[in-house]
N, C-alpha and C positions, 0 to 999 in steps of 0.2 A: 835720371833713371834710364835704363837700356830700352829699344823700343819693343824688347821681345817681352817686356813687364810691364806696358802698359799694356790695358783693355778697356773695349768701351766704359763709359759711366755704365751704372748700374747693370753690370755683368752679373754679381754675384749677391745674391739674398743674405748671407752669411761668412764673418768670415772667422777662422777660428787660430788661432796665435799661439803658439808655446815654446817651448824650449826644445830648441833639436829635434831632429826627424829618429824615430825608433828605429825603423830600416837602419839606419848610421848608427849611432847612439843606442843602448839599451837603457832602459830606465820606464818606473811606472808611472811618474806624471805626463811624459810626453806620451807615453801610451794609450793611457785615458782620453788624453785628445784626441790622438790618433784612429779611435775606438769610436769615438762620437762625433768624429769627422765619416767615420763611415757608415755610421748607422743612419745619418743623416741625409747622407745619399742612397742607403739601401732606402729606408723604408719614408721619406718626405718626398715632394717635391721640389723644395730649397735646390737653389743650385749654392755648391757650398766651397771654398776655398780655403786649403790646410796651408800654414806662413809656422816653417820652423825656423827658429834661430838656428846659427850656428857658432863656432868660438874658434879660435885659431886651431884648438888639437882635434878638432871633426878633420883638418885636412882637404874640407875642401875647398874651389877656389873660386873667386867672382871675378865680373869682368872690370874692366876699366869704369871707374866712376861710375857702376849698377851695382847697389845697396839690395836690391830687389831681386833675383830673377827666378824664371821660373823650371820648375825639376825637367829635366832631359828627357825624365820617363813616365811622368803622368800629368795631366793637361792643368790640373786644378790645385796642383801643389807647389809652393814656390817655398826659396829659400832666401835668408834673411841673413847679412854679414854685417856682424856686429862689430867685429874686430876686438881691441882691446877693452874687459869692462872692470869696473868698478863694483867690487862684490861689498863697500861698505856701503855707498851709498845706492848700490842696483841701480846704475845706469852705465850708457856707452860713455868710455871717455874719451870718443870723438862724437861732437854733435852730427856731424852728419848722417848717420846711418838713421836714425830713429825718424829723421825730420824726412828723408827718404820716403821710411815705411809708412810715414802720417798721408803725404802728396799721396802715395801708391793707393791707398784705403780712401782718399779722400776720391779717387781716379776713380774707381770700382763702385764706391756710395754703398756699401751695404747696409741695411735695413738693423742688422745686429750684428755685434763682435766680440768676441770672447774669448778674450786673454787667458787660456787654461795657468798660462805659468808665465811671470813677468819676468824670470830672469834668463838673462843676456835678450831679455826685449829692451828692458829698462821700465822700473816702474812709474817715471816721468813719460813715457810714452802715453800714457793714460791721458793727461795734459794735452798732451798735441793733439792727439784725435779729437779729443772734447774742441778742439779750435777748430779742427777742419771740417767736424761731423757732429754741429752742435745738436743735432736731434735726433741722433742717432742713439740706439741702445747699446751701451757697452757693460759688459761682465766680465769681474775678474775672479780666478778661483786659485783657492789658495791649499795648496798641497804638504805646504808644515810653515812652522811660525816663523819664518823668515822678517816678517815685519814687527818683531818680538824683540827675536834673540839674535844675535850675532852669528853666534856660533851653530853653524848651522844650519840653524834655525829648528834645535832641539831641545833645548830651553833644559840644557847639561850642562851645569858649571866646570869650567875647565878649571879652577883650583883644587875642586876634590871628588867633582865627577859626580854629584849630587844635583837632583832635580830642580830646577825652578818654579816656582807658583806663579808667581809677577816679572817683567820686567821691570827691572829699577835701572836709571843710569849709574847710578853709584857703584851697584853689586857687576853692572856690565864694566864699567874699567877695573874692576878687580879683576876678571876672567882678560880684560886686554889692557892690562895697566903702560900701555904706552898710548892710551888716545885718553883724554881726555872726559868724564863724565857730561861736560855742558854739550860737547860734540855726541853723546849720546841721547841727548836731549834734545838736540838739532836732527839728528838722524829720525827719532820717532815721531817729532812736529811734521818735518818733511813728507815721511814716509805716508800721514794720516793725511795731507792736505793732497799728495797726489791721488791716495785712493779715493779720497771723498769726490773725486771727477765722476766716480765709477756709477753705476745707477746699482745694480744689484753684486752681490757677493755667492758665491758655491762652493759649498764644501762638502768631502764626502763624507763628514763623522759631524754631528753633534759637538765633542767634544771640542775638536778646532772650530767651530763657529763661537763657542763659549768665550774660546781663550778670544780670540779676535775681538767679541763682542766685548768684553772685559777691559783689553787693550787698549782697541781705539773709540771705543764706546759708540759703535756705528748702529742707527735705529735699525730694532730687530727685523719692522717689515721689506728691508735692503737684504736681508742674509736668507739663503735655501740653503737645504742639506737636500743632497743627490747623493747617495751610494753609487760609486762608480758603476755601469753596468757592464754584464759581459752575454758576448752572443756567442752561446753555446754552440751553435753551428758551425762556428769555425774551429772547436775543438772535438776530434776523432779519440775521445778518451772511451774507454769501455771497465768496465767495474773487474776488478777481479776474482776471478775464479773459485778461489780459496785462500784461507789464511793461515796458510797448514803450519801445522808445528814440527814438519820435518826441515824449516831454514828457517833465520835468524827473522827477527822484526829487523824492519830497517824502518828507522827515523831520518828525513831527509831538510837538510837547511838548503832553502832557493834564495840567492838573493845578492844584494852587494856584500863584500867583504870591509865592513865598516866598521871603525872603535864603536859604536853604541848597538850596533843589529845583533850583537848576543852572540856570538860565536862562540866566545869563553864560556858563557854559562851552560850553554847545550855540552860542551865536551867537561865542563864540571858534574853537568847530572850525569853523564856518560859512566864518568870516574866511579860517582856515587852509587850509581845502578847496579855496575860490575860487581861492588861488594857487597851484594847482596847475593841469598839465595835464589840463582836463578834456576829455571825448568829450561829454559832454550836462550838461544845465542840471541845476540844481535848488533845491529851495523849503524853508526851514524855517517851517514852519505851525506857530504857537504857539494852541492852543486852553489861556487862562490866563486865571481869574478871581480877583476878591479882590485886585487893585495894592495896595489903600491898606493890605495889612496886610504889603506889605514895607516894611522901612526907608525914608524919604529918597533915603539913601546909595544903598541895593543900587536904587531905583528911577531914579537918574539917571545909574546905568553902564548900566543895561541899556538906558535909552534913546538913551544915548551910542553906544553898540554898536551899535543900530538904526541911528543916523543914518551911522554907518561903512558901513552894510551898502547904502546907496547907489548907494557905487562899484565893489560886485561888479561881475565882468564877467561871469561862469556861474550867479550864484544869487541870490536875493532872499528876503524875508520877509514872511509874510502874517501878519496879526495876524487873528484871529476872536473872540478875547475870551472870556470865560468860556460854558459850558454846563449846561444840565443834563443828568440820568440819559436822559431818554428821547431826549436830541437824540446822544447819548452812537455809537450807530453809524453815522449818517451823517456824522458829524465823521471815524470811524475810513476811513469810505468816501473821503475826500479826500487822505486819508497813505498811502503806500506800507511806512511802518517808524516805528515809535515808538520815542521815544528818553525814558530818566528816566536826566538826570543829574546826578542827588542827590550831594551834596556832605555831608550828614549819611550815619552808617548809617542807612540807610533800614530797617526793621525788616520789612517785608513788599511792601508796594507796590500796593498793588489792580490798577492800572494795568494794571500786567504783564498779571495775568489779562485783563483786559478785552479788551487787544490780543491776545493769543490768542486769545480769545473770538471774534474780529474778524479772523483767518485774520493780523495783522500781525507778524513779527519783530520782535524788540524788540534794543535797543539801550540795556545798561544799565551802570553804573559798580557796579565790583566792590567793594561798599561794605557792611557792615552784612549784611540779610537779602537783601538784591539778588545779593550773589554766589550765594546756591542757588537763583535763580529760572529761573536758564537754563542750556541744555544749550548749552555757546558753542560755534559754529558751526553748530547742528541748528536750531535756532530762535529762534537771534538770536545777537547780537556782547555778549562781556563788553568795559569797556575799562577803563583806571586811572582812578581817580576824579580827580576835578578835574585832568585831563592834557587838556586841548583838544586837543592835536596828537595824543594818540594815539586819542581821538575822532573828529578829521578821518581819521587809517588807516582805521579801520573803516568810516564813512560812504564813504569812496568807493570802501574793497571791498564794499559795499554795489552802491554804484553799475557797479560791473564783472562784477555779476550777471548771468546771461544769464537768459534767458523761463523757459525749467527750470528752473534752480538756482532761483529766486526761490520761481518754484509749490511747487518739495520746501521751501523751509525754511519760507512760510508754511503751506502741510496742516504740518507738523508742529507748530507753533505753536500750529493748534486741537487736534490729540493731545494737544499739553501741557495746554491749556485742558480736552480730555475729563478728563482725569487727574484733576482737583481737582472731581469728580463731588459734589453735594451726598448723595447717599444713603452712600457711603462717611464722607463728613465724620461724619454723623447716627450712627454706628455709631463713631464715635470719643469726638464729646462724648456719646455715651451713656454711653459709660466715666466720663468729667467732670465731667460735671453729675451721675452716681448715680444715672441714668434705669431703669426697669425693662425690660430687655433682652427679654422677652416683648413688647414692642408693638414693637422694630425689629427683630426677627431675621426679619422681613419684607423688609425691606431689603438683607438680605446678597445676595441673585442680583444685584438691581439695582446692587450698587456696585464690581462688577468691572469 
């Protein structure tokens, strides 16, 4: 390692590991970390250390033989070069990087570490630390079924695009009939023996700690469900004024531009909506970055659908194109209701929050961890996943909203949004990460 990446032993209380820096990368898991890397320093006295991965297309660069070093722009955040990884088996395939980051964490000694997201860490990473930091508390959290499913890690059969209940090796080399079912079988032995290093599990939905528990059959008192939290304070959102009927509803999609995040079905119930008797216009605003990492396929129905969307007579589509974090509420400023119509179970959804965050009702397919994100009717519409007509229902009970109705369901939207309080959260993974309760029982007034 570089010597600008080492630090004394026992510099840091905490340290916290994911995938990619959000600054660089956008994405909702490393943002969670990134989220509770900071809240950890607003409201603990933990001194606390953020370690993102990065991959060859971040572009950025290391130095000679330092695996390790640390950000140029902030004291307590380093970055982590993986180089080339192995997406079957979730690890580097060069040993050296991980074995690096094990010395680096062993150098440091912290007290707890918590892997938000093991990949391009490597989920053998888990192993090494257990070697070099054998009493050390380590947490790993898991943001979709990567230790599942392949493909993924959305547990969507790539033959016909239908759901999973189980993984099976069998049914997995049907979706990859060029590997082998026994090396699927090897893959989820492996996968269970590294996690089993781990002391506790987090998740932010019920639903994935199910499937996991299910999967690798891991005892339940190892597993927490944490609802990601958000601190409202760094969002400058203000409720809207009115919901007049003199311009369009606009339904707005935030998010990757991915075969399974439902892009199709929202411009399907768009279609279906149009042919109905409507009273007023409206707009489906796509805020969606990342094209080139849908398929082909899924990118020339959805254009196909766009060009449909022509001969609306009541509605139209705006395309704004990908965003970042900070441009993130005056995008929410332009939609009147956010719509995530995820076609995978969606395991938590960040979104959600955000659009609370952002006074907006949400409108989501009752799928995966999405079905617990809403109070349906109080602060947004559940609807059948991939049912565009029953999509289009709710969009235009939407739309039959009056000024009132509209204002009660989005205040109650930011309610829902107060709810997932980051000092409550901090008082949870205290319990999960093995944190010493003596520096957050400071925190317990503030997380009512």
């Amino acid at each position: 390692m570089s010597s600008d990446s080492l630090l004394p032993a026992s510099s840091y209380d905490i340290a916290i590991l994911t995938l990619f820096d959000p600054k660089i990368t956008a994405g909702g898991a490393q943002q969670c970390a990134y989220d509770l890397y900071l809240n950890l320093k607003k409201y603990t006295k933990f001194r606390v250390c953020f370690i993102a991965a990065t991959s060859p297309v971040t572009k950025l660069k290391s130095k000679a033989n330092a695996f390790v070093r640390r950000s140029s722009n902030y004291e307590d955040e380093f970055y982590f070069f993986t180089g080339e990884y192995d997406y079957f088996w979730h690890c580097c395939k060069d040993s050296r990087p991980p074995k690096d980051l094990a010395l680096f964490l062993e150098k440091i000694n912290p007290k707890s570490i918590f892997i938000s997201h093991y990949m391009h860490l490597g989920i053998d990473l888990i192993s090494m630390i257990r070697a070099v930091l054998p009493t050390s508390n380590i947490s790993v959290g898991l943001h979709e079924m990567l230790f599942a499913c392949m493909a993924d890690g959305q547990m969507v059969k790539k033959t016909d695009g239908q759901l999973c209940q189980k993984s099976d090796p069998e049914l997995c080399s049907m979706c990859f009939p060029h590997i082998n079912a026994d090396v699927f079988a090897a893959r989820k032995k492996f996968n269970k023996e590294c996690l089993e290093q781990a002391n506790n599990f987090i998740f932010p939905s019920k639903h994935l700690a199910g499937v996991f528990s299910d999967e690798l059959n891991i005892s339940p008192h190892r597993i927490h469900v944490i609802n990601h939290p958000i601190d409202l304070s760094s969002y400058q959102a203000k409720q809207q004024n009115t919901f007049s009927a003199n311009r369009p509803v606009r339904f707005g999609y935030f998010g990757q531009f991915l075969d399974n995040k439902g892009v199709d079905v929202m411009l399907k119930a768009g279609g279906e909506l149009d042919a109905k008797q409507l009273k007023r216009r409206f707009e489906i605003v796509i805020n969606g970055g990342n094209k080139e990492f849908a398929s082909e396929l899924y990118q020339a129905k959805v254009e196909a659908l766009i060009k449909e969307s022509r001969n609306w007579r009541q509605g139209s589509i705006v395309e704004l194109g990908g965003y970042s974090h900070n441009e993130l509420v005056s995008r929410m400023d332009r939609v009147d209701f956010v719509v995530v119509p995820s076609t995978w179970p969606e395991v938590f959804a960040l979104v959600v929050t955000e659009a609370f965050a952002c006074f907006k009702p949400v409108l989501a397919a009752r799928i995966g961890g999405l079905g617990e994100r809403l109070r349906d009717g109080i602060d947004g519409f559940n609807f059948q996943p991939r049912n565009p007509n029953d999509l289009a229902q709710k969009m235009h009970q939407c739309m039959s909203l009056t000024d009132v109705s509209y204002r009660q369901m989005s205040s109650e939207a930011y309610i829902s949004a107060m709810r997932l309080n980051p000092k409550r959260a901090l008082l949870e993974y205290a319990k999960a990460l093995d944190l010493n309760l003596n520096f957050t029982d400071q925190l317990a007034a503030g997380a009512k």
